[in-house]
N, C-alpha and C positions, 0 to 999 in steps of 0.2 A: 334110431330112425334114419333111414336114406334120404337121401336130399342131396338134388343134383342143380347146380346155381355156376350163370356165366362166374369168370372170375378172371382175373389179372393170371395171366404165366412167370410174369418177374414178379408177383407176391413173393413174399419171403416164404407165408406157411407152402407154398407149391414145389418149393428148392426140389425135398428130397424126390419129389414125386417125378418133377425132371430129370434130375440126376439119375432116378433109379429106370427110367424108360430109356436115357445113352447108354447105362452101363447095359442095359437087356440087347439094345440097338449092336451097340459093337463087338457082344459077345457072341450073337448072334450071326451075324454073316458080314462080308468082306466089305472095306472101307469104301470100296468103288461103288457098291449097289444100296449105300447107308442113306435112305431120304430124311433119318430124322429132324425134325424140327426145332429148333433150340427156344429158348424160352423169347425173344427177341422177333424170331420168324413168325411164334404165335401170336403177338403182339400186334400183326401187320395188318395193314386195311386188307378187307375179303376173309379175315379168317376170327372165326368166334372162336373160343375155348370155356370149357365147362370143368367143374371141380365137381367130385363125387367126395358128400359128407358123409360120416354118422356119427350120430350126436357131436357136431362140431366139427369133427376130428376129418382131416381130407384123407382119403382112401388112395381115391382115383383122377384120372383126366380124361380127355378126350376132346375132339376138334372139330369144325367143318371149314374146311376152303370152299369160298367159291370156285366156283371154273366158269371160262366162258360159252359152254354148251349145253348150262340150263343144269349140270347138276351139281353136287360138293364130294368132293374128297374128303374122307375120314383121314382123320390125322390124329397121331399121338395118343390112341386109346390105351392106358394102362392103367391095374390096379398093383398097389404094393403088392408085396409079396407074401405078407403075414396077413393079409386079405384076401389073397386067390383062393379058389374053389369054393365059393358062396355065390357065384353068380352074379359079381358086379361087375364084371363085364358086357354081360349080355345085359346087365340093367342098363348101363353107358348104350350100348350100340344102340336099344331100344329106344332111347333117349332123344340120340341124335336124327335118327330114322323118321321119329316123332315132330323134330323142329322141321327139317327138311320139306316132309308132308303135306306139314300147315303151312310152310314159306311156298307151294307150289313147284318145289323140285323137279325135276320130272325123273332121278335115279340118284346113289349113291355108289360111289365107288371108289377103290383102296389099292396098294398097293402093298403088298408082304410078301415075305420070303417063300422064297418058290420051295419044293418037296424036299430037296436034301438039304435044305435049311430047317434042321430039326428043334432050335428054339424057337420056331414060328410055328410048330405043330398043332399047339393048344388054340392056337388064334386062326389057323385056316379051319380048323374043327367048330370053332362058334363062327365064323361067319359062314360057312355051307351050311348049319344047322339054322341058320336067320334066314336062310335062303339066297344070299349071296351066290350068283355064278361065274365062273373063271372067263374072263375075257381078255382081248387085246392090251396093248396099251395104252391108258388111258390120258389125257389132255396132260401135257408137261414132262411124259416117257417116255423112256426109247425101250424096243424088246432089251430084256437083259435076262439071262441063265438065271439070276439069283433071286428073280423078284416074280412072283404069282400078281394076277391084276384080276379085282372081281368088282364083279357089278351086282346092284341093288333095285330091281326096276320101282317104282314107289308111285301108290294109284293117287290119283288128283282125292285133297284133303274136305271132305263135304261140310 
């Protein structure tokens, strides 16, 4: 069973999960356009962090920042890697999309690797398919060649 629960980023069971979202981070494109998050930055006031179970066992993570123009920044969505292609990412993104909602957000929006950053292929393909659309950039960004910036517009939660 899945089971998606806030949780500590300096947990011990979170290590590899961290570790394994730097090493995808740096493998992935150039040290100057790297925003990830270490386990310390998630830990900070503004920013929640959620751990994706099954049966116990953490899979996944994923984030919201605040920001101060009413909406959060997705941060740090990753599942292992002996867990991709099941779809627990899109359960994460849905997740998060989910709290945002009900907190009165008025949009979602992320920061990834622009087009010929091809380890971020799989991750601009679920968020255009969430509906996600490519925009400027967002509160804390400067334009950068390496980085795509998309938004999530998200209707008030009834």
């Amino acid at each position: 069973m899945i089971d998606i629960r806030e949780a500590d980023p300096g947990a011990e069971e979170m290590r590899a999960i961290i570790q394994a979202h730097f090493a995808h981070s740096n493998a992935a494109g150039p040290a100057e356009s790297n925003h990830t998050m270490d386990a310390g930055s998630l830990a900070a006031t503004g920013v929640r962090f959620w751990a994706l179970y099954e049966d116990g066992c953490p899979l996944g993570c994923g984030a919201l920042k605040a920001l101060p123009d009413g909406t959060a920044e997705v941060k740090s969505v990753h599942i292992l890697a002996e867990a991709r292609g099941r779809g627990l990412a899109r359960v994460m993104m849905k997740h998060l999309a989910q709290i945002a909602q009900d907190e009165g957000l008025s949009a979602l929006v992320l920061e990834t690797g622009a087009d010929h950053l091809q380890g971020y292929d799989a991750a601009r393909k679920l968020y255009e398919s969430l509906g996600y659309s490519y925009c400027g950039p967002i509160v804390g960004y400067e334009n950068d060649p390496n980085s795509a910036f998309m938004r999530l517009a998200l209707e008030p939660a009834r």
